[in-house]
BABAMI-867101 format. One record per residue: y, x, z of N, C-alpha, C in turn. Coordinates in steps of 0.1 Angstrom, whole numbers. Layout:
N
SITE n_north n_east  n_up ca_north ca_east ca_up c_north c_east  c_up
SITE       Y      X     Z        Y       X     Z       Y      X     Z
...
REM end
This chain:
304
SITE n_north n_east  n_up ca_north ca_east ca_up c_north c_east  c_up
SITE     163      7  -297      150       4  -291     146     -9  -296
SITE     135    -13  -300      127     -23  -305     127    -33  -291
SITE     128    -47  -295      125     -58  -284     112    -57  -279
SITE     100    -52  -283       89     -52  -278      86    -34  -267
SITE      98    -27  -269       99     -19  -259     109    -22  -252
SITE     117    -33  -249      128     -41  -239     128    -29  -228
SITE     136    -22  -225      142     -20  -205     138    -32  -198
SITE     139    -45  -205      137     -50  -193     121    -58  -191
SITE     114    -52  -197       98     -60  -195      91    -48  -187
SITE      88    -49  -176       76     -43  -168      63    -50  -165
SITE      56    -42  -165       41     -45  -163      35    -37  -150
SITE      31    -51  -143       21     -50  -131      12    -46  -130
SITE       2    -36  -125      -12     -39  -122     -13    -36  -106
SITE     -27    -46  -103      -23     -50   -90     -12    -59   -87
SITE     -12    -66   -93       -2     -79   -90      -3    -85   -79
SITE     -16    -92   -76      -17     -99   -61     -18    -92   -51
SITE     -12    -78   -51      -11     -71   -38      -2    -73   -28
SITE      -4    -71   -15        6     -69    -5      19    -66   -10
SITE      22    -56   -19       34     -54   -23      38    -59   -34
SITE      32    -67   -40       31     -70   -50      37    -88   -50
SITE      32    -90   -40       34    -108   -37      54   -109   -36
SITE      59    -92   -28       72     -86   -27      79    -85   -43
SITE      72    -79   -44       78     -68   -60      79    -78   -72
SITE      73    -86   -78       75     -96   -88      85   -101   -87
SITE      89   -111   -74      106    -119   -75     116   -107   -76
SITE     114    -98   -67      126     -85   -67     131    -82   -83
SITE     119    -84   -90      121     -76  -103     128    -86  -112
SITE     120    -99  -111      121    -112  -117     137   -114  -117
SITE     143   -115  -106      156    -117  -101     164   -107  -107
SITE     160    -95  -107      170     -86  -110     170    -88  -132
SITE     168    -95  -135      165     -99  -149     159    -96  -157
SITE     149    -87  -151      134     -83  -156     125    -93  -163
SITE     115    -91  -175      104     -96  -177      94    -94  -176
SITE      85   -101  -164       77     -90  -157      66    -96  -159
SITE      52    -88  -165       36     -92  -167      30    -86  -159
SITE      27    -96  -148       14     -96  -140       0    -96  -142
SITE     -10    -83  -141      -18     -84  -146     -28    -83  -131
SITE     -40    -91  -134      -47     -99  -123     -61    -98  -130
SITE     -69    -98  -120      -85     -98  -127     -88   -116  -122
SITE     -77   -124  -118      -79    -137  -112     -81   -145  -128
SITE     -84   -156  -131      -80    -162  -142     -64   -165  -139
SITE     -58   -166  -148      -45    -167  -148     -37   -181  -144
SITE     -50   -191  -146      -46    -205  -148     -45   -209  -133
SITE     -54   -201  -123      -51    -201  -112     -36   -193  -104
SITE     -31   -188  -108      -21    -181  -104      -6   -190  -108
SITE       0   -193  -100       14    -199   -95      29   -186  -104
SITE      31   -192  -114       44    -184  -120      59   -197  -109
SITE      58   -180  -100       69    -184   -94      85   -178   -98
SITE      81   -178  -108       97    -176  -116      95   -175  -130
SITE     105   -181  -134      103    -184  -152     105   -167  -159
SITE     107   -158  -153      105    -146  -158      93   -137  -155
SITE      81   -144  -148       68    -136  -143      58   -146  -154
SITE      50   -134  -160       43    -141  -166      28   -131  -164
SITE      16   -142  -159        3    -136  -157      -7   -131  -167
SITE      -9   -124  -169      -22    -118  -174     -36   -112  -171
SITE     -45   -120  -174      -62    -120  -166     -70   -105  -173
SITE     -71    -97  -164      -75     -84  -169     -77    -76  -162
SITE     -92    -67  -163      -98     -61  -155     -92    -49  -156
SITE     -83    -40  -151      -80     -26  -154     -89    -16  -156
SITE     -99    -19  -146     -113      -8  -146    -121     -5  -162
SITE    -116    -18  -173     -119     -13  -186    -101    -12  -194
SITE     -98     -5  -194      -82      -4  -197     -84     -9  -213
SITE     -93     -8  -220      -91     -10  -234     -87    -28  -235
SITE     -93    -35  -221      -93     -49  -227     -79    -50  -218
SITE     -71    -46  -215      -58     -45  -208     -51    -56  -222
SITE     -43    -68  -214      -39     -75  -227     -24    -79  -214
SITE     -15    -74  -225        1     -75  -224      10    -71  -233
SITE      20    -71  -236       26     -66  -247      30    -53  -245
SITE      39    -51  -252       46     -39  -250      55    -34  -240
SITE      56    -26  -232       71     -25  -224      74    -11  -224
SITE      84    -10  -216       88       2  -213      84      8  -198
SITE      80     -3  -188       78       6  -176      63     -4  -170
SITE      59      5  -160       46      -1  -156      46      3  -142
SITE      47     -4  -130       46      -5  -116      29     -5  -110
SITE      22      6  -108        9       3  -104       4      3   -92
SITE       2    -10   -86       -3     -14   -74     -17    -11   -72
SITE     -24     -9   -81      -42     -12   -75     -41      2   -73
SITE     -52     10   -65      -54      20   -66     -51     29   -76
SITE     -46     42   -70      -43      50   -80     -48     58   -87
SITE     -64     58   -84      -75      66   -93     -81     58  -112
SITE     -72     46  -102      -75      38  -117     -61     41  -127
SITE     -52     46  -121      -43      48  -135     -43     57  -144
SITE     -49     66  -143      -51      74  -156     -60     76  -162
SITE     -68     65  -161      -71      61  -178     -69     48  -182
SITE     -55     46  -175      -47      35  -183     -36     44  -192
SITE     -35     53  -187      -25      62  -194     -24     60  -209
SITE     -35     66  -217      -34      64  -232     -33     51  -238
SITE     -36     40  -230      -32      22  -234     -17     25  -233
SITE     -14     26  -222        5      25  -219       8     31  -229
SITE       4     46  -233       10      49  -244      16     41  -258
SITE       1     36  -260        1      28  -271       7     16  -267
SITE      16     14  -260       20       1  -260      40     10  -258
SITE      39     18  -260       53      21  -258      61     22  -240
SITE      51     24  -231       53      28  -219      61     43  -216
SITE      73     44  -215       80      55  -209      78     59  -195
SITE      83     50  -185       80      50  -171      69     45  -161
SITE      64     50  -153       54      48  -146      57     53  -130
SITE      56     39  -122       58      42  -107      41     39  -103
SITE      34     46   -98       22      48   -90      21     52   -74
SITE      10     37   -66        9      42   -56      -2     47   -49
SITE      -3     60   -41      -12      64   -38     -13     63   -20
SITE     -11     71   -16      -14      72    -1      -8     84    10
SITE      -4     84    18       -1      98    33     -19     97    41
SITE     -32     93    30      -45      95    32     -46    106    26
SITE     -38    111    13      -44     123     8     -43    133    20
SITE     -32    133    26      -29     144    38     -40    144    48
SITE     -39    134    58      -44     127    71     -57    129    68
SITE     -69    122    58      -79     121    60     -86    135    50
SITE     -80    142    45      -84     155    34     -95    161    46
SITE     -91    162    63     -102     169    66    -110    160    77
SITE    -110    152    73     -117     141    85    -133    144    85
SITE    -133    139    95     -152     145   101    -163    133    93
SITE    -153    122    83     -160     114    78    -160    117    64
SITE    -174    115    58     -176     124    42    -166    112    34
SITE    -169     93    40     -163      90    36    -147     87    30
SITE    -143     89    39     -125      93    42    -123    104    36
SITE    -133    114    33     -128     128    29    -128    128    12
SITE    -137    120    11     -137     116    -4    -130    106   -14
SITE    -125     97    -2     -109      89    -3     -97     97    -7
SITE     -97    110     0      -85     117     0     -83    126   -11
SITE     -96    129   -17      -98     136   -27     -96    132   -39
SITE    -103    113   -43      -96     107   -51     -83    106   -54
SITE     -76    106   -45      -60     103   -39     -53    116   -47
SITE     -60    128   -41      -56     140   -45     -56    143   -65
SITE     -69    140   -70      -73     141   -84     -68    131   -91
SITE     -64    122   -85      -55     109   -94     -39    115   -97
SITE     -34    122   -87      -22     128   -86     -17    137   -93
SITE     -28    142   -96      -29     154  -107     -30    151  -116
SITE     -42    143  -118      -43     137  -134     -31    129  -141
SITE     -28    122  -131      -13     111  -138      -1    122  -142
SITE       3    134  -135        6     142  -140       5    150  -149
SITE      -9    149  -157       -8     162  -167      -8    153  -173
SITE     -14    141  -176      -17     131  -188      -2    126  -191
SITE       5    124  -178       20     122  -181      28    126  -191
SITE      28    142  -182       37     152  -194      28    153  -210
SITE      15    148  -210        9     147  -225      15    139  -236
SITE      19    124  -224       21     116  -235      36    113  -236
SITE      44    122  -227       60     114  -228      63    107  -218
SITE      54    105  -207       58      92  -197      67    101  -182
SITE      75     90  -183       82      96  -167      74     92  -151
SITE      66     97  -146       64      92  -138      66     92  -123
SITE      66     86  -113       63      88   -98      55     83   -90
SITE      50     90   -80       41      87   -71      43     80   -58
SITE      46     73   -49       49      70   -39      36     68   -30
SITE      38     75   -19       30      77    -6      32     69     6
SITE      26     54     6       32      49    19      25     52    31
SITE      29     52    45       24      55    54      13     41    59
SITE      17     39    66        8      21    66      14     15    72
SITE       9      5    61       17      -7    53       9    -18    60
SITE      26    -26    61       23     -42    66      31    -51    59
SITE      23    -65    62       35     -79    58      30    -85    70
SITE      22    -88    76       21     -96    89      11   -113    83
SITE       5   -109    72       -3    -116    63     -16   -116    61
SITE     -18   -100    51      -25     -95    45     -30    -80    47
SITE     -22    -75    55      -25     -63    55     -36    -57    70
SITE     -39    -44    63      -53     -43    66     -56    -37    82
SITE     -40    -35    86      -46     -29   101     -37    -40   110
SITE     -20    -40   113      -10     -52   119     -18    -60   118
SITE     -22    -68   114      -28     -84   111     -39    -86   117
SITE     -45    -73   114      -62     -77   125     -60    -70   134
SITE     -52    -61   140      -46     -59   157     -40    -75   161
SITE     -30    -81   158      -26     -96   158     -38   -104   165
SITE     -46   -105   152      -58    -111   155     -68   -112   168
SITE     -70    -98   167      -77     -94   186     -69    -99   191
SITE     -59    -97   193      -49    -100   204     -50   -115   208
SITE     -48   -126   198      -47    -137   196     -64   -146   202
SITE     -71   -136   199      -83    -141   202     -87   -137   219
SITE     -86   -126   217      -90    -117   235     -86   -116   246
SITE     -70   -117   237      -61    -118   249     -57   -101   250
SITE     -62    -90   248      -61     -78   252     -64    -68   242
SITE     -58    -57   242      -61     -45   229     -70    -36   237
SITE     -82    -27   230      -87     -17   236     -80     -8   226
SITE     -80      6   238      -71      15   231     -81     32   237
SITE     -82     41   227      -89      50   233     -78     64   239
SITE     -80     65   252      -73      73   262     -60     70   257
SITE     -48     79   259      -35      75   255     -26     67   247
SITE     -40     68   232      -30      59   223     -22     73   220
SITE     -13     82   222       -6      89   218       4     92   202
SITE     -11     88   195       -5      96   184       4     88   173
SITE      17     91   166       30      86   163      24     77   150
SITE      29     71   148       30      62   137      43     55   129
SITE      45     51   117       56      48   114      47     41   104
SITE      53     25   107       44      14   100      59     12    89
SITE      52      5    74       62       1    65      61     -5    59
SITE      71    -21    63       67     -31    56      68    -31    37
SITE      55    -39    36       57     -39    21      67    -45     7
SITE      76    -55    20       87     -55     8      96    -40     9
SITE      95    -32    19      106     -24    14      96    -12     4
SITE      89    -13     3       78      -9    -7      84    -10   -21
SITE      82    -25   -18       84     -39   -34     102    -30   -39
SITE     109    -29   -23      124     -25   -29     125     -8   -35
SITE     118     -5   -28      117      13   -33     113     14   -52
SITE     101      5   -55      105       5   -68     112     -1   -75
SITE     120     -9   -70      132     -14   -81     140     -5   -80
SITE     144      4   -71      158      15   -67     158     23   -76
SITE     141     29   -72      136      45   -80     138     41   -99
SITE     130     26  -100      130      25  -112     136     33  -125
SITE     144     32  -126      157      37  -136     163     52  -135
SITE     161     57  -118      167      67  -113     164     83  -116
SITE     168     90  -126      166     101  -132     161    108  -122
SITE     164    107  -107      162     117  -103     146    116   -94
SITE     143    105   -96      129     103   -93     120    108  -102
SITE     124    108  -114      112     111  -125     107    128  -121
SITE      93    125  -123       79     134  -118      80    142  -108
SITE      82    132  -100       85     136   -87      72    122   -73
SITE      72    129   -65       62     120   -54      68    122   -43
SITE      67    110   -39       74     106   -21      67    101   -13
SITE      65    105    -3       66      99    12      72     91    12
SITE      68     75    16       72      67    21      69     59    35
SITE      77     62    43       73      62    62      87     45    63
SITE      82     41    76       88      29    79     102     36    86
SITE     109     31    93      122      29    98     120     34   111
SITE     109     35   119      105      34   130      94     44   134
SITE      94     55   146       88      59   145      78     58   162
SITE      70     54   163       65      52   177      52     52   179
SITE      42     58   193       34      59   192      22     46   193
SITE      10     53   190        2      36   188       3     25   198
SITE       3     32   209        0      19   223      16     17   222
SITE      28     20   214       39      16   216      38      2   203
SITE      35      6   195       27       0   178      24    -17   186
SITE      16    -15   192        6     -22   200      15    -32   205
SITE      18    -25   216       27     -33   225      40    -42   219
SITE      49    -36   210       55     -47   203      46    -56   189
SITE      33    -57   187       24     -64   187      26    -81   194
SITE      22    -72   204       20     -79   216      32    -90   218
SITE      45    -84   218       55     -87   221      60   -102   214
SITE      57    -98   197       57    -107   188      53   -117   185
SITE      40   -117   192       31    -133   192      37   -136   207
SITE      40   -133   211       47    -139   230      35   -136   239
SITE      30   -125   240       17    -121   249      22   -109   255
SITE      14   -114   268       20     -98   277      13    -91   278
SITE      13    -78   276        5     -64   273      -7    -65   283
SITE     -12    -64   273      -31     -59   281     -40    -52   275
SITE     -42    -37   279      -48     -27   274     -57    -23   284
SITE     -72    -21   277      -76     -17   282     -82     -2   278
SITE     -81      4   286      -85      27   282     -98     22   285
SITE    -100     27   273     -121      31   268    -122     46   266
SITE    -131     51   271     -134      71   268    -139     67   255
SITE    -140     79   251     -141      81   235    -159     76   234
SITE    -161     81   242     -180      83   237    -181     66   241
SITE    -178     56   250     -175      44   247    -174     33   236
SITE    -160     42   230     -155      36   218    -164     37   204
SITE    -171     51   205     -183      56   195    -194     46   197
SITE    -197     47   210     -213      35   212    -207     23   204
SITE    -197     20   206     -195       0   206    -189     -1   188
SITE    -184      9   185     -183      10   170    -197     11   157
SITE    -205     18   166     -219      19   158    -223      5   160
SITE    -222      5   173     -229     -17   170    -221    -24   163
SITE    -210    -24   163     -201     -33   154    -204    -27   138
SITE    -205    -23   137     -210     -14   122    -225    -24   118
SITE    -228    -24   125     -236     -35   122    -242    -48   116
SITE    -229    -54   120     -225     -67   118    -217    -68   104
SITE    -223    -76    98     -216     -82    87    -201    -81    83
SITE    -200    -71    72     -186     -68    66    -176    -60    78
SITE    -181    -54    83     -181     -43    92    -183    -30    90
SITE    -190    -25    76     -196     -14    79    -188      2    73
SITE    -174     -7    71     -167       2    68    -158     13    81
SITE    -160      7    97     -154      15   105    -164     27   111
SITE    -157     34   116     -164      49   120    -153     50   125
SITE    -160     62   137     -153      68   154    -141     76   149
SITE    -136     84   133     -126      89   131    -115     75   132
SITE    -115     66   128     -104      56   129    -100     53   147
SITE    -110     55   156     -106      56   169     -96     67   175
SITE    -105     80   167      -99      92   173     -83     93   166
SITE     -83     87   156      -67      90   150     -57     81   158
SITE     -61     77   167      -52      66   178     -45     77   183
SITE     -50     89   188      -39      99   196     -35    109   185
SITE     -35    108   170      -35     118   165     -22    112   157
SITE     -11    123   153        2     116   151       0    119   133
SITE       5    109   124        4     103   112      20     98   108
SITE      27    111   110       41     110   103      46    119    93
SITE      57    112    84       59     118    74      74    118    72
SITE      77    128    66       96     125    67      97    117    52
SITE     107    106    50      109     103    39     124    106    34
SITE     132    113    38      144     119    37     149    117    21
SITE     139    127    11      144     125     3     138    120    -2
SITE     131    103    -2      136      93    -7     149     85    -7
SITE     155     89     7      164      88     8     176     91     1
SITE     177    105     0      188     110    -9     187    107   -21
SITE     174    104   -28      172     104   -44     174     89   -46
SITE     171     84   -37      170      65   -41     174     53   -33
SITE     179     56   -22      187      53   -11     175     46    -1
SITE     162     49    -3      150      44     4     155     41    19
SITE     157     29    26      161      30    38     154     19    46
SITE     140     21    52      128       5    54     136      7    71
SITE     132     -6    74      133     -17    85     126     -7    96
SITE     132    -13   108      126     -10   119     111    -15   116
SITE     103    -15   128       90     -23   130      92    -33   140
SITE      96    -43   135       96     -55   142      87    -69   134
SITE      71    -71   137       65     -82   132      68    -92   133
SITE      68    -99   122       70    -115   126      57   -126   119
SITE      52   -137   125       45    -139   123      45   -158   118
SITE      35   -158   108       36    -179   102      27   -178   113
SITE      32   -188   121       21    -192   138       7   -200   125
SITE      11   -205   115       -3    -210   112     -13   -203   104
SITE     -11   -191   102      -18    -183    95     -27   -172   105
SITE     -43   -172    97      -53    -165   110     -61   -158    98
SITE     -53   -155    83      -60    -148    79     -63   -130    82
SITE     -70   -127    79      -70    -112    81     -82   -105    79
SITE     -78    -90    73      -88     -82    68     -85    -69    72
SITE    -100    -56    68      -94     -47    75     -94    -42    91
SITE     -92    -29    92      -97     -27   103     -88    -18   113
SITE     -87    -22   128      -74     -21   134     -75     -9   140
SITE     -77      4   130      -77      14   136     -67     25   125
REM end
């Protein structure tokens, strides 16, 4: 095998993701040479290891995709955008390909929102495509399905539940709260592809990926709660409530992505077995226990 198809050079896209901030040193350390590709200028971006090296590039035009050659490619940004990265990887001598998609293809396939419904459909037609274009060009690939994902940073539901909390003092929750959840932090994300990487028995194969932990939302909530040092305060809103005060907040500035289905999935259970990740790659994530930098109040995303 030629130095410019090395085992050991992988390529990012979606580098500055939640799992991705994880996945770079993992790989870096394990004596990988790893190119991060970033639509950031590069000059801004911090090489925090002499084996990560950045590259400035919009994936959304894959022709101007600028990295060398490798053998494997880790894809963090959405997964509708990887295949028509496909015939680039080709040409650069890409065998393997780990892609992440979503447990949205499932959950939201029949949601009462056109929006969500057409999320899942992406989700769906990306899955397929990376598949046939796969077996076209020679490449090994897999899919990974995480359930929802945290770091207690960046991510888009933990962190802005945190937030209310931090600010209100109290969570609104509609009737029960019931339905099961299994949150997963994103380093064990970042670890699932370094395991699978290499692992014969992953290739063109897709997984469920669910957290350690499986509990229902007002349980979610409450160790929340627990973790900033606040004592539980919920208040039960009826649905048609939660509907009125969501259309007004819809309103408001960088807001206008929630709708009453993100309420109603509070009692609706969103679990997935990850078993045989298990058996195939020894996939084994953390309980759900948050922890939080007291000086950090970033947050995005919407806590439903």
């Amino acid at each position: 095998m030629s130095e410019s198809s090395s085992p050991h050079r992988v390529i990012i896209t979606g580098a500055t993701s939640i799992i991705g901030q994880f996945l770079l040193p993992r790989l870096a350390a394990a004596g990988n040479e790893v190119y991060a590709i970033s639509r950031e200028n590069s000059s801004n971006l911090v090489a925090i290891h002499k084996n990560i090296f950045w590259h400035s590039s919009d994936i959304s035009h894959p022709e101007q995709l600028r990295c060398p050659s490798a053998s494997a490619l880790v894809h963090l940004a959405p997964l509708w955008l990887l295949p028509p990265l496909l015939p680039v990887l080709d040409s650069r001598q890409v065998r393997r390909v780990i892609g992440f998609g979503s447990t949205s293809v499932f959950s939201k396939a029949n949601s009462r929102n056109p929006d969500e419904r057409r999320v899942a459909a992406n989700l769906a037609e990306a899955e397929e495509t990376t598949r046939k274009l796969c077996a076209k060009f020679g490449i090994n690939w897999t899919v990974f399905r995480p359930t929802l994902v945290y770091d207690c940073v960046r991510d888009k539901n933990i962190t802005r539940i945190a937030n209310f909390i931090r600010r209100f003092g109290f969570f609104p929750l509609l009737g029960e709260a019931k339905g099961l959840r299994q949150p997963v932090h994103a380093d064990d994300l970042a670890n699932a592809c370094v395991l699978a990487l290499s692992r014969l028995e992953t290739f063109n194969r897709a997984y469920n990926l669910s957290g350690g932990e499986t509990l229902s939302y007002r349980q979610m909530v409450a160790k929340i709660f627990h973790s900033l040092g606040h004592p539980e305060r919920f208040l039960s809103v009826p649905e048609w409530v939660f509907n009125r005060a969501i259309r007004v907040v819809r309103l408001l500035p960088g807001k206008q992505g929630l709708n009453p289905e993100m309420a109603t999935r509070m009692n609706t259970d969103l679990c997935f077995n990850h078993a045989e990740a298990t058996r195939d790659f020894g996939f084994s994530p953390r309980l759900f226990l948050p922890q939080w930098n007291r000086g950090d109040r970033r947050h995005r995303g919407n806590p439903m």
